[in-house]
C-alpha positions in Angstrom: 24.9 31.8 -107.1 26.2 34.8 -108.6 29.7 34.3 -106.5 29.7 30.9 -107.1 29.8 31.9 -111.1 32.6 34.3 -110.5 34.8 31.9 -108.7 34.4 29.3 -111.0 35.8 31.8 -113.9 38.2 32.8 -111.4 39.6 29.6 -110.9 38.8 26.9 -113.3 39.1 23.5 -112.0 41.8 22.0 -114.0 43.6 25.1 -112.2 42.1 25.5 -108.8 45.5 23.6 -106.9 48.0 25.8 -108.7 46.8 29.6 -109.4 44.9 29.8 -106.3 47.1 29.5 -103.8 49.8 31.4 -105.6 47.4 34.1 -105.6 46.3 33.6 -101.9 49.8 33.8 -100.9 50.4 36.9 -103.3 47.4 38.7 -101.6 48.5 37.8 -98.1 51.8 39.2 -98.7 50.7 42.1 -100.2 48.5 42.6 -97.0 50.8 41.7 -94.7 53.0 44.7 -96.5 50.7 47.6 -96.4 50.3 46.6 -92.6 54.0 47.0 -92.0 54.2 50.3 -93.7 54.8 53.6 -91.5 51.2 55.1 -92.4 52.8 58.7 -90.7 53.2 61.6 -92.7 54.2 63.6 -89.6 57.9 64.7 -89.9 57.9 64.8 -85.9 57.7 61.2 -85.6 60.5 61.2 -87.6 62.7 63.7 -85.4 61.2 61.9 -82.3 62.6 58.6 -83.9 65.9 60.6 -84.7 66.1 61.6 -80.9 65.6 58.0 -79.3 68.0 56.4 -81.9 71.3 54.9 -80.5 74.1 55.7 -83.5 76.6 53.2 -84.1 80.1 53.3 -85.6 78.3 51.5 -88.6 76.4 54.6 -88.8 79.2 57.1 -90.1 79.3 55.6 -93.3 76.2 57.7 -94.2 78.8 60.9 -93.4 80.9 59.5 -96.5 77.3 59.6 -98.6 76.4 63.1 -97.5 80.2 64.3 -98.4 79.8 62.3 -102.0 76.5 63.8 -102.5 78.0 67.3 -102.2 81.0 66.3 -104.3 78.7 65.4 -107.3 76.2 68.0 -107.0 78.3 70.6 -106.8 80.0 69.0 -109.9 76.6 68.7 -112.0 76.1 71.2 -114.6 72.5 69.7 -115.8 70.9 70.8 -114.3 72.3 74.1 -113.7 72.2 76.0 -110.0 70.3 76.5 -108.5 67.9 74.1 -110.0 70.0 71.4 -108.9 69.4 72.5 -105.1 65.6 70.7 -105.8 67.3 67.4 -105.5 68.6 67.6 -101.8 65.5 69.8 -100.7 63.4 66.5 -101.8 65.8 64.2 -100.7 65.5 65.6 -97.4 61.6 66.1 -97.6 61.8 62.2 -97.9 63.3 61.4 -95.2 61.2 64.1 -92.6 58.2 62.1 -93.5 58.0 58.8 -92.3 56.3 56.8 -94.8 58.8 57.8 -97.8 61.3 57.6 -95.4 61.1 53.5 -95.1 61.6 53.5 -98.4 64.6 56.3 -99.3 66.9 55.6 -96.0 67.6 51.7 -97.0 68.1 52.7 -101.2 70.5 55.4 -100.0 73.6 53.6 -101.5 71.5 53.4 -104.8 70.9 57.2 -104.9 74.1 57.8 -104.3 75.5 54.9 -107.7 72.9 56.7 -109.6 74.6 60.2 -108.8 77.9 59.3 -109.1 77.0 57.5 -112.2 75.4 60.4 -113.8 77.6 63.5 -112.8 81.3 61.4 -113.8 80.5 63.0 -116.9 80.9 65.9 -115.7 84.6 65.6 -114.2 87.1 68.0 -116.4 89.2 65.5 -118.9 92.2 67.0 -118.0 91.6 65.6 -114.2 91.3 62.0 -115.2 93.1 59.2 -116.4 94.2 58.3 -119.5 91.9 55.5 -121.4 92.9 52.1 -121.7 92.5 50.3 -124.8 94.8 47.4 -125.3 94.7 46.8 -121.3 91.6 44.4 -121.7 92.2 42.3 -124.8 95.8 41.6 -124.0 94.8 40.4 -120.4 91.9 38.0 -121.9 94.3 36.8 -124.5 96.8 36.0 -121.6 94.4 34.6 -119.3 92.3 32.7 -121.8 94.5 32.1 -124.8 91.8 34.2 -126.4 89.9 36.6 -127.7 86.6 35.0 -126.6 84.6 38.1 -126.8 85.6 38.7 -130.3 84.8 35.4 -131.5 81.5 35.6 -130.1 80.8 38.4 -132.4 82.2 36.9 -135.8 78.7 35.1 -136.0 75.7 37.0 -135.9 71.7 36.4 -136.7 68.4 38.2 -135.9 67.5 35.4 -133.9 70.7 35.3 -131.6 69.9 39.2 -132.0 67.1 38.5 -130.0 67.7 35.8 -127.6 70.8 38.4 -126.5 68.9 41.4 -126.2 66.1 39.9 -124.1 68.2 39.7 -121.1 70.8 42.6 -121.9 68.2 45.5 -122.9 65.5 44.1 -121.5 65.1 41.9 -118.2 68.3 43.5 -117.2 66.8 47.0 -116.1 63.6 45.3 -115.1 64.8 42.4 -113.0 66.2 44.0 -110.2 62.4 46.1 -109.0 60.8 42.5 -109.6 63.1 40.8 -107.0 62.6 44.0 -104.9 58.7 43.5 -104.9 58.8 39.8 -104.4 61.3 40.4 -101.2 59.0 43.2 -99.9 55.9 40.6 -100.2 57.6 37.1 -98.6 60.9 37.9 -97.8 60.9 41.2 -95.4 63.7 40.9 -93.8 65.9 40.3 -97.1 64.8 43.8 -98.8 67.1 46.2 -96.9 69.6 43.9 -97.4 69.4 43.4 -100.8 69.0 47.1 -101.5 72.7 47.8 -100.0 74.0 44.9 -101.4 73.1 46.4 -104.6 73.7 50.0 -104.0 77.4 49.6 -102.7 77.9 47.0 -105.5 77.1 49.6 -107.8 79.0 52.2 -106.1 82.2 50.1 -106.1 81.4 49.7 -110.1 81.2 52.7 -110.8 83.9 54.2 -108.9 86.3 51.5 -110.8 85.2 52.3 -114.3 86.0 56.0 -113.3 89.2 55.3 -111.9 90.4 52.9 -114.2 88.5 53.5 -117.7 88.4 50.7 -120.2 87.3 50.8 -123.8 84.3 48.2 -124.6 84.9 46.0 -127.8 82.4 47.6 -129.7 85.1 50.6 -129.6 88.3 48.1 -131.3 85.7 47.4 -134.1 85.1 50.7 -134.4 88.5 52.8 -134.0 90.7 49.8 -133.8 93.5 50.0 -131.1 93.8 53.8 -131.5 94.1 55.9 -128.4 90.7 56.6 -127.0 89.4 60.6 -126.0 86.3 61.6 -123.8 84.9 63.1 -126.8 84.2 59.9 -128.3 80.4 59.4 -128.2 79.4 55.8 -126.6 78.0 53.2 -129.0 75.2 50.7 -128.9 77.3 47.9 -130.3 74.9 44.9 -130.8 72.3 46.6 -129.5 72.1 48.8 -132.9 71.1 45.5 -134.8 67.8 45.7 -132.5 67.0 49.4 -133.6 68.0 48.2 -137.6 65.5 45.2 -137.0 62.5 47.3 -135.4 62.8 50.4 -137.1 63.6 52.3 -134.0 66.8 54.3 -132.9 66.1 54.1 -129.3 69.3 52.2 -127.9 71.6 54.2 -130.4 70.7 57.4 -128.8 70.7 56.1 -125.2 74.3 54.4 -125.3 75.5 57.8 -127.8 74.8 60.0 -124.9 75.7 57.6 -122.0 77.5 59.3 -119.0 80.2 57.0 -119.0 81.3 55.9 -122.3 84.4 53.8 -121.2 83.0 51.6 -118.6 83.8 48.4 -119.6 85.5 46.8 -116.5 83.8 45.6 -114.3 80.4 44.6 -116.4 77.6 45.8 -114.1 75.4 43.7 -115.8 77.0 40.8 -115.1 77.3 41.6 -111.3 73.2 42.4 -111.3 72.6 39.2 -112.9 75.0 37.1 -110.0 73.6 38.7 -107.0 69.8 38.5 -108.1 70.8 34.6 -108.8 72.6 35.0 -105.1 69.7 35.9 -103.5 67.1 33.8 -104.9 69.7 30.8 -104.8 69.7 31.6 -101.0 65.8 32.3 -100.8 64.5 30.5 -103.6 66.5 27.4 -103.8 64.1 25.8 -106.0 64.7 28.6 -108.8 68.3 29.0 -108.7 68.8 26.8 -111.7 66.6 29.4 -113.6 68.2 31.9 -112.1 72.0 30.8 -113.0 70.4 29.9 -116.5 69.3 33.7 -117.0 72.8 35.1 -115.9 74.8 32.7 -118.0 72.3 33.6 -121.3 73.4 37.3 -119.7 77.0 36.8 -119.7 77.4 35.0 -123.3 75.2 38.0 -124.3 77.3 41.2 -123.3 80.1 39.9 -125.3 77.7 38.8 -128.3 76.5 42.6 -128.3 79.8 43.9 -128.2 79.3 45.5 -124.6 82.0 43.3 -122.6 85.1 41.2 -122.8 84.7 37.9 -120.6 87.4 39.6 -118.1 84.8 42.4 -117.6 81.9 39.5 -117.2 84.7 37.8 -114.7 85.3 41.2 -113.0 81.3 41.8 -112.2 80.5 38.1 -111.2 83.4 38.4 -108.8 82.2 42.2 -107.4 78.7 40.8 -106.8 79.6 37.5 -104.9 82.5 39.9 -103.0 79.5 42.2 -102.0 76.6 39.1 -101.5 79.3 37.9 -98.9 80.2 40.6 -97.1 76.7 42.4 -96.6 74.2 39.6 -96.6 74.1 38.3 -92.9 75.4 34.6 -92.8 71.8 33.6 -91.6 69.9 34.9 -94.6 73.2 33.4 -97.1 71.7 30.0 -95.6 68.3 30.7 -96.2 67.2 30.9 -92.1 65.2 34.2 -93.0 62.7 31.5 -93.7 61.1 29.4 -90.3 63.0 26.1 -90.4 60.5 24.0 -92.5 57.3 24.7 -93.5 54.1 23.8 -91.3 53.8 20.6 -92.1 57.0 19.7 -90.8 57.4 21.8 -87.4 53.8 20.5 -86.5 54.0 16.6 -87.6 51.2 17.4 -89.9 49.9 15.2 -92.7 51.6 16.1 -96.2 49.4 18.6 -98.6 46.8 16.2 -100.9 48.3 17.1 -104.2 48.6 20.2 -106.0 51.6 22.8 -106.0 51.2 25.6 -102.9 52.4 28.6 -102.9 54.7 27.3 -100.3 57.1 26.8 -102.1 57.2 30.6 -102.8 55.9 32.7 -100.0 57.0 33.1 -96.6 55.2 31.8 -93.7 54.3 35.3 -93.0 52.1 35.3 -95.8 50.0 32.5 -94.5 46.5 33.0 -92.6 46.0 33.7 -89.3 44.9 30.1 -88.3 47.8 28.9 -90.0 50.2 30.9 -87.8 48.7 29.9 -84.3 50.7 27.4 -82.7 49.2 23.9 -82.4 49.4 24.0 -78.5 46.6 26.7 -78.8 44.2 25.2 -81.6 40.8 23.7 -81.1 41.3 19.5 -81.2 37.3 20.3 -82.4 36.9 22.7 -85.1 33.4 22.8 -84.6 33.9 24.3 -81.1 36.0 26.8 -82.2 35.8 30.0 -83.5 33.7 28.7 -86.9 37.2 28.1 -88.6 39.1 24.7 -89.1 42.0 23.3 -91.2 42.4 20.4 -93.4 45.2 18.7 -91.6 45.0 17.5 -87.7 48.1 16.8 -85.8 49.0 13.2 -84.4 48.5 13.1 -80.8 50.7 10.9 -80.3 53.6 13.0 -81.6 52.5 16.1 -78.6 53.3 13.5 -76.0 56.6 13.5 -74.5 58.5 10.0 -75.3 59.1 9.7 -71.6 55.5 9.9 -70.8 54.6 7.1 -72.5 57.7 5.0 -72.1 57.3 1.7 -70.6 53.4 1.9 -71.0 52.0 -1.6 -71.9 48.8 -0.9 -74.3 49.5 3.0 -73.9 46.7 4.8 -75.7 46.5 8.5 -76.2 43.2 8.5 -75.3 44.1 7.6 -71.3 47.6 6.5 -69.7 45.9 2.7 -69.2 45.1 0.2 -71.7 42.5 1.3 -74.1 39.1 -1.0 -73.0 36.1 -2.2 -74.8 33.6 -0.9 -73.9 35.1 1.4 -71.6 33.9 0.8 -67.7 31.8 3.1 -65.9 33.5 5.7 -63.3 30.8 5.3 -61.0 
């Protein structure tokens, strides 16, 4: 009685055919995850597995992230040596053990944006080049026949304020360990993938907003079309309007000690928000249109904060697709990390009675045992079985070859002759 009680509060009835088997699914796939997890913390596994592994040309481009990592870290000043040694002696404690080891092998390429990111600071000013400050402006004026970015910012209102910052200071830094946790639970396959999609994507970034610094608008308003120094402390732009309105100086102080200041081109943001829409067009198909609408709210949103010209949005959209392309596998592009069709097709099964599965959403990984047995194998009497059944039985007629029943007058699945009332005896 008592269970009956909690299930009812659980799931009420008016919402028994939605929330329920989202959550089924959600729990399935979150068991099906810990069960795929390396449970070993024994760093000899690890060396065993190190031993038996086959090394491929593909292989040497984790050389090029160990020689990056040592240009950076000897580069870092904060924090000072040998302090700074803790990082690789972690790094590499990590990957001895096996269970952190799943996990910090395939986000290598992020470590090594996030290094890069943070140490460019750190790079003598003398030793890089020169700042570009008309570059961008005079390009968008030439490609677009205008300043758009700098009309979006002529109009301003608290309530633009926020619709803007939602998705720039907000969903933006969030969005990317949602999609991560929602690959890891029905999309397996897709998480390693994803992660160096987005790591080299970031890399690539990075390394062009070092080589090829750009002032953001926020710095014309500011200084105008003077020439720009290091020195010059980043600025929050729009964002500043969101500190004024809540009383806070949070994203002020963040962008005012930023690691890289003049990182305008290509907009990062922009390339997060195109290849999270990439992948969930190609996963999720039935979400891309939210997923498109979030990235284009993104893109009118970095130049309404002051953070981006639309060359820079132009710039990351074009990185990200350039990087979906050329690392996600043309199988999982199509969406074929997925079974082709869901159970009810491959089976010839009767449609769902109403309601909105979690179908739709998870994987068919995620579904129950019973669910995953081939039809060949199941009990045609659930009774006789093992205590389980399902809800939907297939036709019989569709598990017999057309050629056996071909030219059969009165065929009946129940015999190859004519089906008779009442049957004869076999006597």
């Amino acid at each position: 009685m008592m269970n009956l009680m909690f299930r009812m509060i659980l799931f009420p009835r008016h919402s028994s055919f939605t929330m329920r088997p989202v959550l089924r699914a959600t729990v399935n796939g979150l068991v099906a995850g810990v069960n795929r997890l390396d449970k070993s913390f024994s760093p000899w596994d690890t060396v065993n597995k190190f031993r038996a592994y086959k090394f491929t040309f593909k292989d040497s481009i984790y050389i090029l992230h160990i020689l990056s990592a040592f240009f950076w870290l000897a580069l870092m000043q904060v924090p000072p040596f040998p302090y700074k040694l803790a990082i690789p002696i972690l790094y590499a404690i990590a990957l001895l053990i096996p269970f952190t080891s799943q996990f910090f092998i395939p986000a290598t390429p992020v470590f090594s944006w996030v290094l890069m990111f943070y140490s460019n600071q750190f790079l003598p000013a003398d030793h890089r080049p020169a700042v570009h400050v008309v570059l961008l402006p005079t390009l968008e004026s030439v490609l677009y026949g205008a300043n758009i970015s700098d009309i979006l910012t002529h109009f301003t209102h608290p309530v633009l304020d926020i619709i803007a910052w939602l998705p720039y200071g907000v969903i933006h830094y969030t969005f990317p360990l949602v999609l991560a946790a929602l690959l890891w639970l029905f999309r397996p396959p897709t998480l390693p993938v994803f992660a160096k999609a987005f790591g080299y994507q970031n890399c690539i970034g990075v390394f062009a907003q070092i080589v090829l610094p750009c002032a953001a608008p926020w710095y014309e308003i500011i200084y105008g079309l003077t020439p720009a120094a290091y020195g010059t402390p980043g600025s929050a732009g729009g964002l500043g309007r969101i500190d004024d309105l809540f009383g806070g100086d949070g994203y002020k102080r963040t962008f005012a000690s930023s690691p890289l200041v003049f990182g305008a081109f290509p907009s990062l943001h922009a390339a997060w928000a195109t290849l999270e829409a990439l992948f969930i067009t190609a996963l999720w198909p039935q979400y891309a249109k939210w997923a498109w609408a979030y990235a284009a709210v993104l893109y009118w949103s970095t130049m309404y904060l002051s953070h981006h010209y639309l060359i820079d949005v132009v710039g990351g959209a074009c990185l990200a697709t350039a990087c979906f392309y050329f690392f996600v596998p043309e199988e999982l592009r199509n969406g074929s990390v997925n079974v082709a069709g869901d159970k009810y097709e491959r089976y010839d099964l009767e449609s769902r009675r109403g309601g909105v599965g979690a179908d739709e959403f998870a994987s068919d990984w995620t579904l129950s045992d019973e669910e995953e047995t081939p039809i060949a194998y199941r009990s045609p009497n659930p009774a006789k079985g093992k205590g389980r059944g399902h809800r939907h039985t297939a036709s019989i007629a569709s598990l017999i070859r057309p050629d056996e029943r071909a030219g059969e007058e009165g065929w009946s699945p129940v015999a190859g002759v004519g089906f008779v009332f009442p049957p004869e005896s076999r006597r």
